[in-house]
DRENPA-3360 file (N, C-alpha, C; in nm, 2 decimals, always signed):
BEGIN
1 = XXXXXXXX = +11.56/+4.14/-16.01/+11.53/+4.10/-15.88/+11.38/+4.07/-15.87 ~ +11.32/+3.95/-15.84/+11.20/+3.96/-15.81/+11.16/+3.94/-15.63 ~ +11.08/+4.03/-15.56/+11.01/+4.02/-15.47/+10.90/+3.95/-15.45 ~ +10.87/+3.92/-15.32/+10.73/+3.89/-15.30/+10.66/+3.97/-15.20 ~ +10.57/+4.07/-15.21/+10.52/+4.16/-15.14/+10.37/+4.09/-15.07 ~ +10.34/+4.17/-14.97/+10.18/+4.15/-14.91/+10.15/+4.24/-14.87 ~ +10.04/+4.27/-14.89/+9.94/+4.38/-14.92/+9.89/+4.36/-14.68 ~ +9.90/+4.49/-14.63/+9.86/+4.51/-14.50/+9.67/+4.51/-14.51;
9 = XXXXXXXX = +9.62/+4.52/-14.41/+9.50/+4.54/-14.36/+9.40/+4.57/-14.47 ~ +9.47/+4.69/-14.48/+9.37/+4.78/-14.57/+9.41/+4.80/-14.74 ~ +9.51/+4.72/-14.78/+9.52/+4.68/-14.90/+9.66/+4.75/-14.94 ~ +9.73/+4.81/-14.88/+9.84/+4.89/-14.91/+9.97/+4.79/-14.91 ~ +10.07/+4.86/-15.00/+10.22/+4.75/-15.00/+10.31/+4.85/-14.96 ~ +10.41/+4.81/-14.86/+10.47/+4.90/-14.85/+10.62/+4.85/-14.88 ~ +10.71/+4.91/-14.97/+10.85/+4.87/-15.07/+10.92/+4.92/-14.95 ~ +11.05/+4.80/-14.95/+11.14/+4.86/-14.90/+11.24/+4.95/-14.99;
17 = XXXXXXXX = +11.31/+5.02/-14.91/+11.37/+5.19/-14.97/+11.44/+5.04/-15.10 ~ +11.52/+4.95/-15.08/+11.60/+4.92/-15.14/+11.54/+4.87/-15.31 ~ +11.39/+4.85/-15.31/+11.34/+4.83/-15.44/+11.32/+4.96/-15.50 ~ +11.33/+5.07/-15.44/+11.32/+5.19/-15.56/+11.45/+5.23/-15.61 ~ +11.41/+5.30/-15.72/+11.52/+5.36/-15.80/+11.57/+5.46/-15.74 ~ +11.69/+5.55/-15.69/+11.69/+5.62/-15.64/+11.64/+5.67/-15.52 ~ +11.66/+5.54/-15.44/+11.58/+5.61/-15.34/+11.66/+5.72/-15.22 ~ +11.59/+5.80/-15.15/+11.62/+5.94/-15.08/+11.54/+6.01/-14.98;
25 = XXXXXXXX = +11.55/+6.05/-14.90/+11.42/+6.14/-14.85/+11.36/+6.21/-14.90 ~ +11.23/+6.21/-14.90/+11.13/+6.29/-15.01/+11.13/+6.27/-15.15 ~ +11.18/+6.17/-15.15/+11.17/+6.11/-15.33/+11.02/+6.15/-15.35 ~ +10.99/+6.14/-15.53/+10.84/+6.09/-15.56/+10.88/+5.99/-15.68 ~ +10.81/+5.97/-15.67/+10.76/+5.87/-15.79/+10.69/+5.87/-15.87 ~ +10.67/+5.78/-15.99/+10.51/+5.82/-16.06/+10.53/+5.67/-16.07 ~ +10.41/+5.60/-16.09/+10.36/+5.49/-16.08/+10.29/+5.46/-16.22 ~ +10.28/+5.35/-16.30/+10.25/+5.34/-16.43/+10.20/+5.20/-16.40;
33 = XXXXXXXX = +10.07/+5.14/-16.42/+9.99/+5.02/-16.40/+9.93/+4.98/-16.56 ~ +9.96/+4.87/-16.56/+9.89/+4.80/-16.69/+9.85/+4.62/-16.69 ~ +9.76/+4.57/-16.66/+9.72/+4.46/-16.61/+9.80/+4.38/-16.49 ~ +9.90/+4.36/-16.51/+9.94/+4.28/-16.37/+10.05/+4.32/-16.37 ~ +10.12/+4.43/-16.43/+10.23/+4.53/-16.41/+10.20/+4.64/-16.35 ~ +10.33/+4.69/-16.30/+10.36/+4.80/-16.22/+10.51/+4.85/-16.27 ~ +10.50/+4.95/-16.33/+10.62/+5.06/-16.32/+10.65/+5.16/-16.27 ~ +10.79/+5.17/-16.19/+10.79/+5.30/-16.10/+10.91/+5.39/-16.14;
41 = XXXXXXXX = +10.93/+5.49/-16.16/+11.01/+5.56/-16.22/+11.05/+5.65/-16.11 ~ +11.12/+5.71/-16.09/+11.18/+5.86/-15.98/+11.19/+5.96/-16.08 ~ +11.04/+6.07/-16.02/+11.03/+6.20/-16.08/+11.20/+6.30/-16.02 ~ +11.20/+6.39/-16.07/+11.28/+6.48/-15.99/+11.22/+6.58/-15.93 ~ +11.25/+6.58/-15.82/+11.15/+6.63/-15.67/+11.24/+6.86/-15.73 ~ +11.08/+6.90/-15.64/+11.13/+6.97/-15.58/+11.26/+7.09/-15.50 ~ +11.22/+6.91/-15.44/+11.34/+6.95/-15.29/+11.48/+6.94/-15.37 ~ +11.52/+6.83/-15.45/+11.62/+6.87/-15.57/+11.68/+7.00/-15.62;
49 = XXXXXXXX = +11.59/+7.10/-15.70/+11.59/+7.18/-15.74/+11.65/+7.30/-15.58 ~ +11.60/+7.28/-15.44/+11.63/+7.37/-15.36/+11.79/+7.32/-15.35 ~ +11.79/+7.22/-15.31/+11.93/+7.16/-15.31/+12.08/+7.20/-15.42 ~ +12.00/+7.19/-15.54/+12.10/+7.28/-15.61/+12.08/+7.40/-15.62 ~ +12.00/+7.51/-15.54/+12.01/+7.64/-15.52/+12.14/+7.66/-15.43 ~ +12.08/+7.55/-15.29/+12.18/+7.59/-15.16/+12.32/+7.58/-15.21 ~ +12.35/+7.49/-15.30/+12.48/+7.45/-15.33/+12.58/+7.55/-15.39 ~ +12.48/+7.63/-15.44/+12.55/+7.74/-15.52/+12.56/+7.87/-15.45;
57 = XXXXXXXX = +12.49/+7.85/-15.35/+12.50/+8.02/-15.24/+12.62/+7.96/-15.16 ~ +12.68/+8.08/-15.08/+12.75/+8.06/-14.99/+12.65/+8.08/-14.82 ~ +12.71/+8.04/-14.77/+12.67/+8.05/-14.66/+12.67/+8.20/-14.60 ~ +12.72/+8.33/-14.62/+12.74/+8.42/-14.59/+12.64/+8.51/-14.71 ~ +12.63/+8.43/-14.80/+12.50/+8.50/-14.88/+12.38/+8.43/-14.88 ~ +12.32/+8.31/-14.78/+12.22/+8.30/-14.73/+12.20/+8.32/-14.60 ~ +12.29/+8.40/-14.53/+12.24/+8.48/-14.40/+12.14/+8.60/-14.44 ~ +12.27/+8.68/-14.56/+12.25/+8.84/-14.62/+12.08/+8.80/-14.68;
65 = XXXXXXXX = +12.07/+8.70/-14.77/+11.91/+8.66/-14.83/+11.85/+8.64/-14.72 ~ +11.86/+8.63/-14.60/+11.77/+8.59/-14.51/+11.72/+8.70/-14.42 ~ +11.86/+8.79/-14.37/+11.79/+8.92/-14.35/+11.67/+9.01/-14.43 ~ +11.77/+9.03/-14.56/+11.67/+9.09/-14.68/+11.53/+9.08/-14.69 ~ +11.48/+8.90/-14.59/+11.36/+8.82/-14.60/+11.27/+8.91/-14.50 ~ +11.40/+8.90/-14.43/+11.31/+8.93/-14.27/+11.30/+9.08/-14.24 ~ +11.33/+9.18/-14.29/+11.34/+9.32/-14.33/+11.24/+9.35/-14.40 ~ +11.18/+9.27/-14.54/+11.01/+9.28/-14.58/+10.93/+9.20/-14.54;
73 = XXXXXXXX = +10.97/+9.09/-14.46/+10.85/+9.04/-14.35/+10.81/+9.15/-14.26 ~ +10.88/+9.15/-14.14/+10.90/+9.29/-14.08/+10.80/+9.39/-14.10 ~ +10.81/+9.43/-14.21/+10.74/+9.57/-14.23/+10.57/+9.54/-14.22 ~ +10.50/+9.63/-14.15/+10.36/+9.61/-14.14/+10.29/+9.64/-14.26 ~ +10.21/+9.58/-14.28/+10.12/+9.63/-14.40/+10.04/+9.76/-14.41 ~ +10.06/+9.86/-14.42/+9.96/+9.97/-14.43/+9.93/+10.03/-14.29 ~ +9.96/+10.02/-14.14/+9.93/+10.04/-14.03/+10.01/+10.13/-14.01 ~ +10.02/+10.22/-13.93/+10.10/+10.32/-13.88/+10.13/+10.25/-13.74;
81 = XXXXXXXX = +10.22/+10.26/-13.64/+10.27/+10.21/-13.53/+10.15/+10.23/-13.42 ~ +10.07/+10.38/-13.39/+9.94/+10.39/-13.33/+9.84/+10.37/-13.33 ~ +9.82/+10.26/-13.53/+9.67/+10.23/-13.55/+9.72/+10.06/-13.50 ~ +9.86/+10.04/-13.55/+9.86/+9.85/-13.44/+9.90/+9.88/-13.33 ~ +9.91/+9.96/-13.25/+9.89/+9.96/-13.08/+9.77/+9.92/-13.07 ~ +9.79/+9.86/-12.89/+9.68/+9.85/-12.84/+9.61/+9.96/-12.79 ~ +9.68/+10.09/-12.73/+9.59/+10.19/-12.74/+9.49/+10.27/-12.84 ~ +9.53/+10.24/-12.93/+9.42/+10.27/-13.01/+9.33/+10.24/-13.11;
89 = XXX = +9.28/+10.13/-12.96/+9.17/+10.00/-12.96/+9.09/+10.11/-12.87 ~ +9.11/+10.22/-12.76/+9.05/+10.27/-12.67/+8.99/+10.44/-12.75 ~ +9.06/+10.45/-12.83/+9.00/+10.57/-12.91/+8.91/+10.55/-12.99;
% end
């Protein structure tokens, strides 16, 4: 397939989704330049790797992971309940 692209204002091209490989939300790419070539390849993202995490939990074991999350968020660092009060800001 060859295109004919034009470069905007400030020198940028912008591809429609349908010239990349793979295209997706949040794709990357890596870009490869050599005189009046351009190669673009589709890295594997990421967001990929979460996606085949989620796929493999159940839903009833990313509630229980999320509690577990929010149980050591939760906990205060080093403070006792009456050194993070506001009262004892006055002592």
């Amino acid at each position: 397939m060859k295109v004919t692209l034009q470069a905007d204002e400030k020198g940028n091209l912008h591809l429609p989704s349908s010239l990349l490989p793979g295209p997706e939300p949040l794709a990357s790419y890596h870009l490869q330049s050599s005189r009046s070539q351009t190669i673009i390849s589709k890295i594997e993202s990421v967001v990929s790797a979460e996606n085949a995490f989620l796929k493999t939990v159940s839903p009833q074991q990313r509630v229980e992971l999320l509690r577990e999350w929010l149980k050591e968020a939760a906990t205060p660092a080093g403070l006792s309940d009456w050194d993070a009060s506001r009262d004892s800001i006055y002592d």
